[in-house]
N, C-alpha and C positions, 0 to 999 in steps of 0.2 A: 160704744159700737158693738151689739151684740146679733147683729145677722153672721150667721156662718160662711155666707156668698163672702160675705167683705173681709172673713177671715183668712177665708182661701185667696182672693186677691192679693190682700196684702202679703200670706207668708209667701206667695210666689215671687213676688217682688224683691222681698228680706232674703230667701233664699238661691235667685237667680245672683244677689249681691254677696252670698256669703261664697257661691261658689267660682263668682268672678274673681272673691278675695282669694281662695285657695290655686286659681291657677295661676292669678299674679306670680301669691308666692312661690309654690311649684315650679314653675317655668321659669321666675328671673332666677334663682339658685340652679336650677336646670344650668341655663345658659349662658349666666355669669355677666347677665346685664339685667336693668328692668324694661321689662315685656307687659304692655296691655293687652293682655290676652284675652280672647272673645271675638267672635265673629261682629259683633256690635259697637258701636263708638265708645258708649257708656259703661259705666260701672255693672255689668249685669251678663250674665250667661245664662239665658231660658232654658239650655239644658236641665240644669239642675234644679230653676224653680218647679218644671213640669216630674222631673222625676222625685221630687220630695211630695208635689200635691197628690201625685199618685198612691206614692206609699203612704201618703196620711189616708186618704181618701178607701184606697185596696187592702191596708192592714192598717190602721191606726188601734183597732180593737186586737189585736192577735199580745195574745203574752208570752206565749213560749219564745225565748229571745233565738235560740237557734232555728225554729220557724223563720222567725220575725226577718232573722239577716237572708235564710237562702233565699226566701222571697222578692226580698226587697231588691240583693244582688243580681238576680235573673231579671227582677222587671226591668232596673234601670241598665240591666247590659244588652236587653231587647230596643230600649229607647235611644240608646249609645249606639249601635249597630245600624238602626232604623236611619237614626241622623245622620250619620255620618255617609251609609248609603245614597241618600237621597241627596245629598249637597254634591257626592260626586257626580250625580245622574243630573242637575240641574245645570251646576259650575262648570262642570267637567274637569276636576280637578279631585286629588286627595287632600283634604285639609287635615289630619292627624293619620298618623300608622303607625302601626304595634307589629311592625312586620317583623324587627327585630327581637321581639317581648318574645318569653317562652310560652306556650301554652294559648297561644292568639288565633283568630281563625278571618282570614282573609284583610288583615291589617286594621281591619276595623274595630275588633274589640279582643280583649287581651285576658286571662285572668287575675292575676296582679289591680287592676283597676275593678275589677268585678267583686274581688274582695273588697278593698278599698268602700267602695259603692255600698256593700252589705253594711260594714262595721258602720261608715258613715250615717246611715238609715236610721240605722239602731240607735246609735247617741239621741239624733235625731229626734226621732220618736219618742223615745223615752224621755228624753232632761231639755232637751231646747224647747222644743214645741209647745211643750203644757207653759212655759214661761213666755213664748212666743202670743201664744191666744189670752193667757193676762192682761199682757200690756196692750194688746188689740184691745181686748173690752174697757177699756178703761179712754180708748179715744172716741169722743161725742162723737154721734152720727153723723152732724151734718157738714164737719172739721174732716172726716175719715172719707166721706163721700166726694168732697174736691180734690183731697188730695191723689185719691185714687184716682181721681179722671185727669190732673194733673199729670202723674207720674205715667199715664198707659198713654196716654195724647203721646209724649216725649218718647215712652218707647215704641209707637207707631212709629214717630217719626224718623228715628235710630233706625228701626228696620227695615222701612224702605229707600233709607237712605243708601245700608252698606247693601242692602241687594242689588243695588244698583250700582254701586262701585264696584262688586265682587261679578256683576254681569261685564262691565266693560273690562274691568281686566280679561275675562277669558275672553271677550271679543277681543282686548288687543294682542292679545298671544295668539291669538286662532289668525287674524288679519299673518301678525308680521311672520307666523309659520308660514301660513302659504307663501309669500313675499321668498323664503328663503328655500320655498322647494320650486320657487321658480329659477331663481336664480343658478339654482345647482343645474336643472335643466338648461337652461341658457347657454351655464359654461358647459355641460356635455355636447351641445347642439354645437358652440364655437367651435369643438376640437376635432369637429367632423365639418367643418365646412371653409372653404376657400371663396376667394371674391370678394365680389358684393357681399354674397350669403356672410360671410365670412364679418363686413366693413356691419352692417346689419344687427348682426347676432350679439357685433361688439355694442355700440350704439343700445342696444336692448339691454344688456347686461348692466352697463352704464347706468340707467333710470334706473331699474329695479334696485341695484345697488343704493343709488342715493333717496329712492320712496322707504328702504328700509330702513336706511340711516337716521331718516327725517323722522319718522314713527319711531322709532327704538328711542330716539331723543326727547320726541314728545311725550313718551309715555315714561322715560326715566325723570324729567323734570315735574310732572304731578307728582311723580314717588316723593318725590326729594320735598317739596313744598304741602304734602300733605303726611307727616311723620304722625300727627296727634290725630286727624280725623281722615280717614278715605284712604286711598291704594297703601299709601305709604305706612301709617296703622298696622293696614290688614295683614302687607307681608312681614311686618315685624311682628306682631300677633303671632303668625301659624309660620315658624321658621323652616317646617317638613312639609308646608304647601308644595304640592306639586302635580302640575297640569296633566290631563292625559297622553298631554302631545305636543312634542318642544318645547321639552322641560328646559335643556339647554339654554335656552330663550330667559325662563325666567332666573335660571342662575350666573347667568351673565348680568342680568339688570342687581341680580345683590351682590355680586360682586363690585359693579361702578360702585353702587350704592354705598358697600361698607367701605372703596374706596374713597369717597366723598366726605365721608365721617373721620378718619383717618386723617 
């Protein structure tokens, strides 16, 4: 298999895999459990295939190795920045923060990781890659051609899958938020009113009460029964997930949650 198309296919693949493998391990030593980490079901983080195709593609020819890293560190800290932006703007949610990291700028990317990103580039580029595109030309065309469309069919499928689990979750937190700023209204409204108004207000507080019960339940039992694919995954994946609004909401649901496991 010697088209360069199929080379970049594939190393994005191999590489969205090498860097799902480093935040496994990152993350379960992180957190002192093991964590599928990825926004994705599968084995794979497209962060990192797209930031590797970049640097092969935007310096693959550059020698000078301290070139080589600031470059490579700034593109992939523009692409880290970009993503993580955009998933909040979409999700409405923080999915990683470096708020605490020194030397970070708006939680979204950190220096510490920027290095990291540089040095990584460089091995990269230099010792993986050239062994990378070997073993690529050595697989027959028409063997590298299905497997390719094998492997992206799957991860189509992968990602509209979690886009779509990672949309209803924020619809069920944005749902049961409102739910609980009615509620507090309700009881403000009760402790101003006598009577009826008063028999009323209660009767109102009552259903909302129990419409949030019912949803907080429903949407705790998907967590519990989808651990390995969908909600339940996701918030174990991104432990510092947090919504923009009624975050409380979703750390109550990992609290049941880790009480469950427990």
């Amino acid at each position: 298999m010697t088209y360069d198309l199929a080379l970049l296919f594939l190393s994005f693949l191999f590489y969205s895999f090498c860097g799902w493998l480093f935040e496994v391990i990152y993350c379960s030593l992180k957190e002192g459990r093991l964590i599928n980490r990825g926004f994705l079901n599968g084995p794979y983080c497209p962060i990192y295939g797209a930031g590797a195709i970049a640097a092969v593609i935007l310096f693959g020819d550059v020698r000078n190795p301290i070139a080589l890293f600031f470059a490579s560190a700034c593109t992939c800290t523009v692409m880290e920045y970009a993503t993580s932006y955009a998933m909040e703007r979409i999700f409405h949610a923080r999915w990683w923060d470096y708020s605490e990291e020194p030397f970070q700028f708006h939680g979204y990317i950190c220096l510490r990781f920027s290095v990291l990103w540089g040095l990584g580039t460089v091995f990269m580029i230099r010792i993986v890659h050239p062994i990378v595109r070997g073993y690529v030309g050595l697989i027959p065309f028409v063997l590298g051609r299905w497997v390719l469309v094998f492997l992206y069919l799957t991860l189509l499928v992968d990602f509209v899958s979690s886009v779509m689990t990672a949309h209803k979750l924020s619809r069920e937190l944005r749902e049961l938020g409102k739910i609980s700023e009615r509620i507090r209204a309700v009881s403000d409204l009760l402790s101003q009113r006598i009577g009826e108004d008063s028999i009323r207000a209660s009767e109102e507080l009552t259903r909302q009460r129990a419409a949030a019960k019912q949803r907080f339940a429903r949407l705790q039992k998907r967590a519990e029964h989808t651990k390995f694919f969908g909600t339940g995954r996701l918030l174990n994946a991104f432990p510092s997930l947090r919504p923009n609004g009624h975050a409380e909401l979703l750390e109550e649901l990992r609290e049941r949650l880790k009480g469950k496991n427990h």
